[in-house]
C-alpha positions as MATLAB code, in Angstrom:
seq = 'XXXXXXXXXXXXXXXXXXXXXXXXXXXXXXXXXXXXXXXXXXXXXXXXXXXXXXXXXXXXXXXXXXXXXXXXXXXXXXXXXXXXXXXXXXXXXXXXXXXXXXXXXXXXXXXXXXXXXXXXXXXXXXXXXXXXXXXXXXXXXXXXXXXXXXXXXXXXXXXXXXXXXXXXXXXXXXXXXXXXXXXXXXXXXXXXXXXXXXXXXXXXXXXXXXXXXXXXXXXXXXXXXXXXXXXXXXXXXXXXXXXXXXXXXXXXXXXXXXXXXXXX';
ca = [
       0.000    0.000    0.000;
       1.285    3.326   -0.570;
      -0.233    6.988    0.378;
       0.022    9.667   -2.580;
      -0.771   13.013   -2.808;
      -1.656   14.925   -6.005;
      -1.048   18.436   -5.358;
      -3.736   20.748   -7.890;
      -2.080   23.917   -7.727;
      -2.085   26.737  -10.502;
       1.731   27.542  -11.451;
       3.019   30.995  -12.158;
       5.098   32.056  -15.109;
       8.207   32.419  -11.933;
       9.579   28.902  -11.468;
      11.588   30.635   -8.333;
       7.725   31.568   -7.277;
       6.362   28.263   -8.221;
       9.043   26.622   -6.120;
       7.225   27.800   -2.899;
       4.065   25.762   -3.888;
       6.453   22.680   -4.142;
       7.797   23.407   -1.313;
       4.366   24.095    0.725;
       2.190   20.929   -1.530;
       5.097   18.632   -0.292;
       4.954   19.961    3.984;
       0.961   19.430    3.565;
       1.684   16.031    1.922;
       4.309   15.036    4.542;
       1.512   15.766    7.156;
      -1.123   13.682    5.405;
       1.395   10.906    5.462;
       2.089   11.043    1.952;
       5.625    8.954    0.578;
       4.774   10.250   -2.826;
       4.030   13.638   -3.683;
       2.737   14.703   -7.179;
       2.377   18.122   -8.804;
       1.164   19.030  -12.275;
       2.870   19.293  -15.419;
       4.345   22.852  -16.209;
       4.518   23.213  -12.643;
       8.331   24.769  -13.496;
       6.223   27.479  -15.234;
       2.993   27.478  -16.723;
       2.246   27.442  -20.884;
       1.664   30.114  -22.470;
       4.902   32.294  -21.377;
       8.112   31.797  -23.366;
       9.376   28.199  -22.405;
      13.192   28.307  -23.761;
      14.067   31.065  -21.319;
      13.309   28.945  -18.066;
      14.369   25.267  -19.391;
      17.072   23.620  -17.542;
      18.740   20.250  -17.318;
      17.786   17.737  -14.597;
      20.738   19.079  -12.715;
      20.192   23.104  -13.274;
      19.207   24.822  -10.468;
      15.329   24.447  -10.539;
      15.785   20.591  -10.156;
      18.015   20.939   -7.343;
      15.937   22.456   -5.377;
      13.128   20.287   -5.842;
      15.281   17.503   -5.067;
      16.520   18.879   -1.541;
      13.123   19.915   -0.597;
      12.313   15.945   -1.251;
      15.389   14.794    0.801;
      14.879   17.275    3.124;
      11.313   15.487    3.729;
      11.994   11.953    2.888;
       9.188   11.300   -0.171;
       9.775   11.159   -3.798;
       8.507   14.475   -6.023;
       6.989   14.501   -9.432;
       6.803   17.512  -10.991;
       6.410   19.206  -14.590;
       9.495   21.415  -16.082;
      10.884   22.305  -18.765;
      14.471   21.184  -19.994;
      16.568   22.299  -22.993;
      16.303   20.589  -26.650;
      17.716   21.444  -29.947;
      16.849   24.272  -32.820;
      14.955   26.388  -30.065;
      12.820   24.130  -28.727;
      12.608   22.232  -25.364;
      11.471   19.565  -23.806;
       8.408   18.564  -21.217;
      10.043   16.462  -18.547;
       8.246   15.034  -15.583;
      11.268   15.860  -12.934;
      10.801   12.013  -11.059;
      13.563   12.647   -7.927;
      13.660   11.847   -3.945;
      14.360    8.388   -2.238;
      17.207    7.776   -4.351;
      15.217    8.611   -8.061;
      16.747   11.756  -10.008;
      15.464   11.134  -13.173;
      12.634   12.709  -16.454;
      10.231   11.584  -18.759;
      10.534   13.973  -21.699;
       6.765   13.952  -22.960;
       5.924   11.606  -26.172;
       2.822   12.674  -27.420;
       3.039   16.342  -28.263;
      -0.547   18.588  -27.717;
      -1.227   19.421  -31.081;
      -5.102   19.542  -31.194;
      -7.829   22.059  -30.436;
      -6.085   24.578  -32.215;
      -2.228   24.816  -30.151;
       0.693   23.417  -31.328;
       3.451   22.419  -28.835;
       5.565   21.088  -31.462;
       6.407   24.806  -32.359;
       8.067   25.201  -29.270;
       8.803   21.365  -27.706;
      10.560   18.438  -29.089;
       8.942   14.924  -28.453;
      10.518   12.258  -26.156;
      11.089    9.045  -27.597;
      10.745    6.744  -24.500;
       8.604    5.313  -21.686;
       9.492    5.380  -17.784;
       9.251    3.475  -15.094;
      10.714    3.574  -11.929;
      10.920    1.342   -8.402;
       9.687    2.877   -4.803;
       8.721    0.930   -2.013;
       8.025   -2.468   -3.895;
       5.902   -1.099   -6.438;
       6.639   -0.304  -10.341;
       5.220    3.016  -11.235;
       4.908    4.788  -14.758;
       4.897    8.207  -16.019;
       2.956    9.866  -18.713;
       2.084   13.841  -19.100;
      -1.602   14.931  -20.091;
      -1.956   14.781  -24.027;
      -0.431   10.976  -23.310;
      -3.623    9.691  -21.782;
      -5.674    9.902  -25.624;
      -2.647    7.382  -26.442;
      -4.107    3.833  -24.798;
      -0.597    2.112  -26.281;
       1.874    3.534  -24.175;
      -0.030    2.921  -20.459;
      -0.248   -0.786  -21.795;
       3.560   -0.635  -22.310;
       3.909    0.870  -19.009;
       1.562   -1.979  -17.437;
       3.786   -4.485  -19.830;
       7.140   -2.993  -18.360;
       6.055   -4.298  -14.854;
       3.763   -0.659  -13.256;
       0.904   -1.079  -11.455;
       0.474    2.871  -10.935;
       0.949    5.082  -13.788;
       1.190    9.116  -12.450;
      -0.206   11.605  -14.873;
       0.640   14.964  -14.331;
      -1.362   17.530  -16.845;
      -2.356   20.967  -17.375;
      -5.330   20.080  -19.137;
      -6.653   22.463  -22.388;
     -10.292   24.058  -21.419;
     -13.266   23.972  -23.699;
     -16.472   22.635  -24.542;
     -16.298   18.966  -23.502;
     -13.059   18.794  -21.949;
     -13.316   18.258  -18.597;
     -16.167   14.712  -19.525;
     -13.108   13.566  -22.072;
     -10.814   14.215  -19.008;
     -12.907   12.254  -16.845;
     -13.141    9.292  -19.158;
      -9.847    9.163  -20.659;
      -8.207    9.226  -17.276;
     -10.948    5.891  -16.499;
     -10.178    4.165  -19.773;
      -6.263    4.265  -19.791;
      -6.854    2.763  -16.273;
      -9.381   -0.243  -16.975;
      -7.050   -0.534  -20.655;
      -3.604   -0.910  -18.228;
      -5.170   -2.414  -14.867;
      -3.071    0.168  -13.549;
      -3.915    2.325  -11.316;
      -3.911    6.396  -12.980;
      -3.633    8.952  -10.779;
      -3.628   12.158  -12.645;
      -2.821   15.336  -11.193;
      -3.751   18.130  -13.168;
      -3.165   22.383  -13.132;
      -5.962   24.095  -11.461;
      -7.764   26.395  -13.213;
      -6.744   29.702  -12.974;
     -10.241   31.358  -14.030;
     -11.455   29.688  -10.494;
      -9.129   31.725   -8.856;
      -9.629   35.024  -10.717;
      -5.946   34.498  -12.899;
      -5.566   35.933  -16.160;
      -3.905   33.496  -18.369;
      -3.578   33.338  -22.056;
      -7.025   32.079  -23.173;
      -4.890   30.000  -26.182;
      -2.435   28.159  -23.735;
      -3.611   24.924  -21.759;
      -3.013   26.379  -18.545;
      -5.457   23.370  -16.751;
      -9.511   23.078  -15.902;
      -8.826   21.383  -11.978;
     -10.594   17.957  -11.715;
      -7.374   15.700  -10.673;
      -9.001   12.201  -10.369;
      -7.817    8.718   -9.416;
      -8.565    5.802  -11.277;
      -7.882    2.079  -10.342;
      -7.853   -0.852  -12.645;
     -11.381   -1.158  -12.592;
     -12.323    2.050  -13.737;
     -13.878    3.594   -9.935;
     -13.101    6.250   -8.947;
     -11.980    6.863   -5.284;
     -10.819   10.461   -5.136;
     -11.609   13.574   -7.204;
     -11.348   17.529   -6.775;
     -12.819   20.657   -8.206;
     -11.555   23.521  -10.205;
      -9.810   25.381   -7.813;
      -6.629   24.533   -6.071;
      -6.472   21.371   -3.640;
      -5.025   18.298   -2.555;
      -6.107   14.631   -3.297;
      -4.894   12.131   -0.745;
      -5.060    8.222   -2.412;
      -3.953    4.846   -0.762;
      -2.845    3.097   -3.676;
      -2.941   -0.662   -3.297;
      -1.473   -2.473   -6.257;
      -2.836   -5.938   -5.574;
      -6.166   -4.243   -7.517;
      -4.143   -4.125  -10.588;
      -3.653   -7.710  -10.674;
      -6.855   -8.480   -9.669;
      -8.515   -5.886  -12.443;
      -6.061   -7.327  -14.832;
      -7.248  -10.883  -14.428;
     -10.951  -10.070  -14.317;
     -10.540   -7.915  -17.507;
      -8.463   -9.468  -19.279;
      -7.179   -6.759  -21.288;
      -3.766   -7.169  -21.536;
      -3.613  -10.768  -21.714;
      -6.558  -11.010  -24.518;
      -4.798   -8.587  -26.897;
      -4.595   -9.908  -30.050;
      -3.123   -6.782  -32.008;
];
């Protein structure tokens, strides 16, 4: 069993800023008994600012920090930055460090739908992650990932029962129901559990974003292998507390049979 906290908070275009709600997510975590404490992707700094000017490499001084503020409280921190790439561009890494982890994901599956294009400014990553804590495997996938059932099955074939999904979800007519459901289907498609953990929407709040950039709708939900649903916030800023057993994955797996049925 392990206790995880996704931390729904609504990131600034200041990583040194955004930094204190890392810092403040994981101490409220920490109290709740949390060893794993997830934030959003773009927590670094949110879209819709200039991206190049802020990337840095998983050992760069943003990175740092969130990995002392880990060590300094014993859990291991997910979080979404930014880290350099070639011709301009960079790259969306889920930062993965804490309990002896310093590692990213560099996002596969680039957001360009619903009118925004994050190849112009991001380069895709090529590979899945998984990782080791406590006994159990967990995966990593960012937001635009979930509409992309293939890669939580390779996550679920590479050995995780828990795949974390950081987002900062696009708003719009519809979103937040195919949010809802393709957060539910990657789980029941996996067995795994999903636990997604998503920017909270800054219009609940009374931010001024840019109304182009997917700068998050709220709604962080956890899913298990059988599609419930045993946690789920609102729009505005909040924390999710799940205990994560990943004997359901086996057991959803075997009732399903999704993965083992596959014939394609």
């Amino acid at each position: 069993m392990a206790r995880i906290a996704l931390c729904q908070v609504s990131s600034g275009d200041d990583p040194e800023a955004n930094l204190k709600l890392v810092r403040s997510g994981v101490e409220a975590a920490v109290a709740g008994g949390a060893r794993i404490v997830v934030f959003p992707e773009a927590t670094m700094a949110r879209f819709g600012r200039p991206l190049e000017p802020v990337a840095e490499s998983l050992d760069g001084p943003w990175a740092s920090a969130v990995a002392a503020v880990a060590a300094e409280h014993g859990v291991l921190v997910v979080a979404g930055m930014f880290t350099p790439a070639d011709e301009g561009r960079v790259r969306n890494t889920l930062l993965v460090t804490g309990a002896g982890h310093h590692l990213g994901y560099d996002k596969i599956h680039l957001y360009d739908a619903f009118g925004f294009a994050e190849s112009d400014t991001v380069a895709p990553g090529t590979a899945p992650v998984t990782f080791e804590h406590d006994g159990i495997v967990y995966g990593v996938a960012t937001c635009y990932d979930v509409r992309f059932p293939e890669l939580f099955r390779a996550l679920a074939d590479d050995g995780a029962d828990v795949v974390l999904l950081p987002a900062s979800w696009g708003a719009g007519t519809g979103k937040r129901e195919q949010w809802e459901v393709l957060v539910r289907a990657r789980a029941l498609d996996s067995g795994c559990w999903v636990l997604a953990c998503g920017q909270a929407n800054p219009a609940a709040t009374g931010v001024e974003v840019n109304p182009k950039a997917p700068t998050g709708i709220g709604y962080s939900l956890a899913a298990d292998g059988f599609g419930r649903v045993p946690a789920a916030a609102g729009a505005e800023p909040e924390m999710l507390l799940i205990d994560v057993d990943p004997a359901v994955s086996a057991q959803a797996r075997t009732a399903t049979g999704a993965l083992a049925n596959r014939r394609l």
